[in-house]
N, C-alpha and C positions, 0 to 999 in steps of 0.2 A: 834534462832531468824531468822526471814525471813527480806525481805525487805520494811514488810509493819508496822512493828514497830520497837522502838530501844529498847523494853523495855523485860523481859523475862515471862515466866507468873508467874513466882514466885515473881520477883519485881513487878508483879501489885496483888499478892496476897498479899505480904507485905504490899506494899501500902495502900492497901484498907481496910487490919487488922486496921491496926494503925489508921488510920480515925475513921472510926470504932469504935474505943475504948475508943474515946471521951476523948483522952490524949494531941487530936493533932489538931489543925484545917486544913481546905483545903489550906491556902496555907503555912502551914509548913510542909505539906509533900506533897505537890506537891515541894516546891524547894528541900529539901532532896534528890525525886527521880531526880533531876531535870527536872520537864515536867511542864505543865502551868495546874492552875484547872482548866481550860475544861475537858482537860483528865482526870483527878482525876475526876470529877463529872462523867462522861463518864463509867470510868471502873463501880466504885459504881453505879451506874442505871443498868450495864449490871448483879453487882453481885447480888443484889436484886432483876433485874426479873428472872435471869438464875441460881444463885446459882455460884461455883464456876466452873463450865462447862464456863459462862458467860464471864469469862475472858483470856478461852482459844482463839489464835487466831484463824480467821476461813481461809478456804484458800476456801470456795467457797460463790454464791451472796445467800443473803434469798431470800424465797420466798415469797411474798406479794400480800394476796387476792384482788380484787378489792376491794371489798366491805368496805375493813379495811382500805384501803388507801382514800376513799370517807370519811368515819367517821373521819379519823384523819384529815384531809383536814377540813374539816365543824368543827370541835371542833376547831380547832385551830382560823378560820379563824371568829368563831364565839365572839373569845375574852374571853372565858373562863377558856382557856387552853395556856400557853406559847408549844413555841416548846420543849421545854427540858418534861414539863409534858404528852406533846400527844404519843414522843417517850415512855416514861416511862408509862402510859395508854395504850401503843399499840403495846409495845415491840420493836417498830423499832430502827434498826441499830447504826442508828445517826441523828442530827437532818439536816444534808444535805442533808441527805435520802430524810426527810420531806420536808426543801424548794425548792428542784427540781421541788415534785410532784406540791407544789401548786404554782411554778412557771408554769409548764406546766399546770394549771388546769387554773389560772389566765390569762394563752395567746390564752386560745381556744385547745389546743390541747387534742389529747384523752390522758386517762391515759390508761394503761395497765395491767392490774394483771401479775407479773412476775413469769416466770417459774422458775427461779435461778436455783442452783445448776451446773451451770457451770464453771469451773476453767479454762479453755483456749479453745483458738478457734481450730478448730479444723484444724489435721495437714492434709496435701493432701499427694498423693500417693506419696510414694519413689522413685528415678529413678536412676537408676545404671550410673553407668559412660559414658558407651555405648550407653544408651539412651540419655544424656544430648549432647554428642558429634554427634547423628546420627540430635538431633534437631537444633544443631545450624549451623551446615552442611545445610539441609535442607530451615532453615528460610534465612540463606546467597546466596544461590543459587538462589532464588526465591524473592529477593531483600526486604526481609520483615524486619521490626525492632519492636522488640517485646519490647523494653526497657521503662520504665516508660520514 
């Protein structure tokens, strides 16, 4: 488990079996694993568009075409479609995902097609010992203060 869930992917494979199996409703195994049925609907959308991949977690962003993020935007907003079914129609993440975009679509701003695939920002050069003490030598002498 990482820090971005409490759950393992086997207990959201469990989970999701047993829903599944139509023994169980969504909130007697949602309290089981102790999680709220959001998440339980949540995994279940992911296991039915992705399969069981779907519930592995991911540790980088998707990527989302413009054009798919315009369509789910416009269905949603046309009243056809709740958010939970536009993500489910369009495979998006979650349905935050979704009301970001059409917060930003509804205040004027552009929307972007995302590149994702990024996991962290990226680090700057290393600096040895020497170099961080020839810089602060340097920035003190010269009366400068580099401090947020």
């Amino acid at each position: 488990m990482s820090g971005r869930t409490n759950f393992t992917w086997e207990q959201r494979i469990e989970a999701v079996e047993m829903y599944l199996s139509g023994n169980y409703s969504y909130t007697e195994v949602a309290r089981k694993f102790g999680t709220v049925v959001r998440t339980l609907e949540f995994w279940i959308s992911s296991y039915k568009n992705n399969g069981i991949d779907g519930l592995k977690e991911s540790h980088t962003w998707r990527k989302y075409p413009l054009e798919l993020k315009h369509a789910a935007i416009n269905d949603y907003l046309s009243g056809k479609f709740s958010l939970l079914e536009c993500c489910d129609k369009y495979n998006i993440s979650s349905t935050s995902v979704l009301r970001r975009w059409i917060s930003q679509y509804n205040s004027g701003k552009e929307i972007k097609a995302t590149n994702g695939g990024s996991t962290r920002m990226k680090a700057g050069r290393k600096t040895t010992l020497e170099e961080r003490i020839e810089i602060a030598l340097d920035s003190t002498e010269q009366d400068k203060n580099y401090s947020p």
